[in-house]
C-alpha positions, 0 to 999 in steps of 0.5 A, a space after each residue: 201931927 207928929 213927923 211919922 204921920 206926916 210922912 205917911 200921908 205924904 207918901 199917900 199922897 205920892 203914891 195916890 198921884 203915881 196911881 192916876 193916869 192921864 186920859 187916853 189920846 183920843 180921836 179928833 171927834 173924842 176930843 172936839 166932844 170933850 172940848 167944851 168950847 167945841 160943843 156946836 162943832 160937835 153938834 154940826 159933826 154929828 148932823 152931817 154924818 162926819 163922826 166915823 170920817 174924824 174918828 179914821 186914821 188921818 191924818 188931819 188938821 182941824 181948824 175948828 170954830 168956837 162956840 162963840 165962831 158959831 154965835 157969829 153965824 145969824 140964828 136963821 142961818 146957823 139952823 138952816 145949816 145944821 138942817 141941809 147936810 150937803 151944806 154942813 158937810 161943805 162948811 165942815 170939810 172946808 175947816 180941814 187940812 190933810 195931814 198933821 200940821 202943828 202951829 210952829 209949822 204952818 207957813 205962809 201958804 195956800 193949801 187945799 181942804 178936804 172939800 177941794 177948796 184952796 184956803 190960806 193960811 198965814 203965820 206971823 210971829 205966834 199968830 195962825 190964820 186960817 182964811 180970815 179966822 185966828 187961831 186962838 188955842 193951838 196944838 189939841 193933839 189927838 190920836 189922827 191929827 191936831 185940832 186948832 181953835 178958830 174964831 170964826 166960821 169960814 163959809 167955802 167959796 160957791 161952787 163954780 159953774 
């Protein structure tokens, strides 16, 4: 290839990555949908109605659990969940902080979710907990808030009586 060759095709190529944009920002629900390890997290948003609530305008911190979180849960009990909506919608909401709170900036807290509970959430050096879950991928920014990637379910305390 002579040097006029080459240099046409690579400012085809120059031109070619300028003409790719990047994806859109989206929605905390766009984003778990698009998440591959967020597939049973989708499937559990979906049967309890929350798709609309994690698409509005936040914002939100999601502490959302892995497929390999919900391959923890007992086959029985994972169905038994996704089939009582009431119980799904608890255990979901039970994942979700109000407001944007990116990794760098959670401290050693309680704070309360968005189903009224009071959760923890623990900070050492680049290690994030959630209750007794670890962040394992931080920081999915989405349009209405942030998601954080956990490694287990945390079920919510029962309601007292």
């Amino acid at each position: 290839m002579n040097r006029r060759n080459l240099l046409l095709a690579v400012s085809a190529l120059a031109l070619a990555a300028c003409a790719s944009t990047p994806p859109a920002p989206t929605t905390i629900a766009e984003t778990a949908q698009r998440t591959p390890e967020l597939s049973t997290l989708t499937r559990a948003i979906g049967a309890a109605d929350l798709q609309a609530t994690l698409a509005g305008p936040g914002p939100f911190t999601v502490f959302a659990p892995s497929d390999a979180a919900f391959a923890k849960l007992p086959k029985e009990r994972l169905d038994a969940l996704l089939a009582n909506k009431e119980q799904l919608r608890a255990v979901l909401t039970y994942h979700v902080v109000p407001g944007k709170v990116m990794a760098a900036d959670v401290k050693n807290s309680r704070v309360k979710t968005v189903n009224g509970a009071d959760v923890n959430l623990s900070k050492s050096g680049d290690l994030v907990g959630f209750e007794d879950a670890l962040v394992i991928k931080a920081n999915v920014d989405a349009t209405n808030g942030v998601i954080h990637i956990i490694d287990t379910v945390m079920l919510p305390p029962a309601p007292r009586r």
